[in-house]
C-alpha positions in Angstrom: 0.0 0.0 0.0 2.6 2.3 0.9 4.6 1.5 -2.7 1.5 2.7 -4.3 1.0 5.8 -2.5 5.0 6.8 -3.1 4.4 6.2 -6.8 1.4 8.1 -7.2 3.0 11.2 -5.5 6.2 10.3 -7.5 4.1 10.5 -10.9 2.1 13.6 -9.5 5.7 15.8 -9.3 7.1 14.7 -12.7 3.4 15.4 -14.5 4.0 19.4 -12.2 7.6 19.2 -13.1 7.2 18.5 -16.9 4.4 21.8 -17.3 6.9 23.8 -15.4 8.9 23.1 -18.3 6.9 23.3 -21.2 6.9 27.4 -22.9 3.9 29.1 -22.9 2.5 29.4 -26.3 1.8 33.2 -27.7 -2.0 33.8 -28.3 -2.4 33.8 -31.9 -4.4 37.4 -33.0 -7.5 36.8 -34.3 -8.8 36.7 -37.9 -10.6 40.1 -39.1 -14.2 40.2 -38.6 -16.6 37.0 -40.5 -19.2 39.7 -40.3 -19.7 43.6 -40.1 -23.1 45.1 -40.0 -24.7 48.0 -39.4 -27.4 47.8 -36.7 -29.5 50.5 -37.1 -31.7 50.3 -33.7 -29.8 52.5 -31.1 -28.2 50.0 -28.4 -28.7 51.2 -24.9 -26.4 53.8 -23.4 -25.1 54.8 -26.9 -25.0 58.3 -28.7 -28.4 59.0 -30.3 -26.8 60.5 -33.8 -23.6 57.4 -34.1 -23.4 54.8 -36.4 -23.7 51.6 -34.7 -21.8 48.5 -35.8 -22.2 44.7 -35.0 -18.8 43.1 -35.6 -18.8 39.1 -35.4 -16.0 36.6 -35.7 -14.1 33.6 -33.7 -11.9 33.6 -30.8 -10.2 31.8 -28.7 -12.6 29.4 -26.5 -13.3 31.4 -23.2 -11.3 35.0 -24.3 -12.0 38.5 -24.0 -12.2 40.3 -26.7 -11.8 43.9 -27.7 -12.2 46.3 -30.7 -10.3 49.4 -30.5 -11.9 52.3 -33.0 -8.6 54.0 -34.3 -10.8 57.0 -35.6 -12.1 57.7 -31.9 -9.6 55.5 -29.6 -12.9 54.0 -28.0 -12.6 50.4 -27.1 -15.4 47.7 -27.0 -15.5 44.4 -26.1 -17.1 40.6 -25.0 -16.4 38.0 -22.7 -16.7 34.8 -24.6 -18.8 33.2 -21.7 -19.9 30.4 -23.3 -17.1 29.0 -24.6 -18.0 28.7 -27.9 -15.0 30.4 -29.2 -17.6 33.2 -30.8 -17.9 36.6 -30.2 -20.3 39.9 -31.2 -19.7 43.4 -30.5 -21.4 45.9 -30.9 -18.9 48.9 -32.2 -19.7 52.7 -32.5 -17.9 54.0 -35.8 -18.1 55.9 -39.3 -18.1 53.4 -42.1 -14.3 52.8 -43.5 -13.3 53.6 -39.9 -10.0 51.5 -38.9 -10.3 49.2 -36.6 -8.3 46.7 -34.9 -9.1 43.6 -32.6 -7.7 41.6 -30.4 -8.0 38.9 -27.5 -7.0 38.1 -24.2 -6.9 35.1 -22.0 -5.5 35.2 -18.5 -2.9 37.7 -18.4 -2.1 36.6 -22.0 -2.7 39.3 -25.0 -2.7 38.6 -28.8 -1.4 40.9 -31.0 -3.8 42.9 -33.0 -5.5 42.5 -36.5 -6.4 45.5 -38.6 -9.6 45.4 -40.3 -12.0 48.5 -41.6 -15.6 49.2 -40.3 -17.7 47.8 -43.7 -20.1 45.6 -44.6 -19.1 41.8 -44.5 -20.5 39.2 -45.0 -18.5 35.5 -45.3 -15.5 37.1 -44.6 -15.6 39.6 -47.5 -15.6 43.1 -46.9 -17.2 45.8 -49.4 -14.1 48.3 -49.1 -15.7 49.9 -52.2 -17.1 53.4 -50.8 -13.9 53.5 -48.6 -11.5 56.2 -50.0 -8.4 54.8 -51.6 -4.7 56.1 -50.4 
């Protein structure tokens, strides 16, 4: 009895030794927007004359994720509660405004992925009203 109780505390140390030793993986950024589009009821607690935005993709199972408006600096974001690696914001922002979003998990950020405030639909954005540089 004593023989099993050493080898299961034995196995227990080298299973906490090995994930001390393991590198922690970066959180990968995640992909521009699936879907962008413009929700013309006025959410709650929002400006009265602002363009309102619902801005839908995937994330990282469980993450929080975040939309920064480079236009206006405002930031907006989800909890992925759920776990369903899913998110939707809503975002307050001019059409062809930048944007850029990003996720965290723990104290873990991803870097950020550009993407501009337009219709989209299946991953394809209509850039075409957008002025070009």
């Amino acid at each position: 009895m004593a023989y099993l109780g050493i080898r299961a505390l034995f196995a227990t140390q080298l299973l906490a030794l090995s994930g001390c030793l393991s590198p922690t993986l970066p959180l990968p950024p995640p992909d521009a927007p699936t879907s962008v589009t413009e929700n013309t009821s006025n959410p709650p607690g929002t400006e009265a004359d602002a363009r309102h935005w619902l801005v839908r993709g995937g994330s990282t199972a469980g993450a929080v994720v975040l939309i920064r408006n480079a236009a206006t600096g405002r930031i907006f974001g989800v909890e992925d509660a759920n776990f369903d690696g899913r998110y939707t914001i809503a975002v307050e922002a001019d059409a062809c405004d930048l944007a850029e979003v990003w996720e965290v998990v723990g104290d873990v950020s991803s870097t950020r992925t550009e993407f501009l405030i337009v219709p989209t639909l299946n991953s394809v954005a209509d850039e075409t009203n957008c002025a070009q540089p």
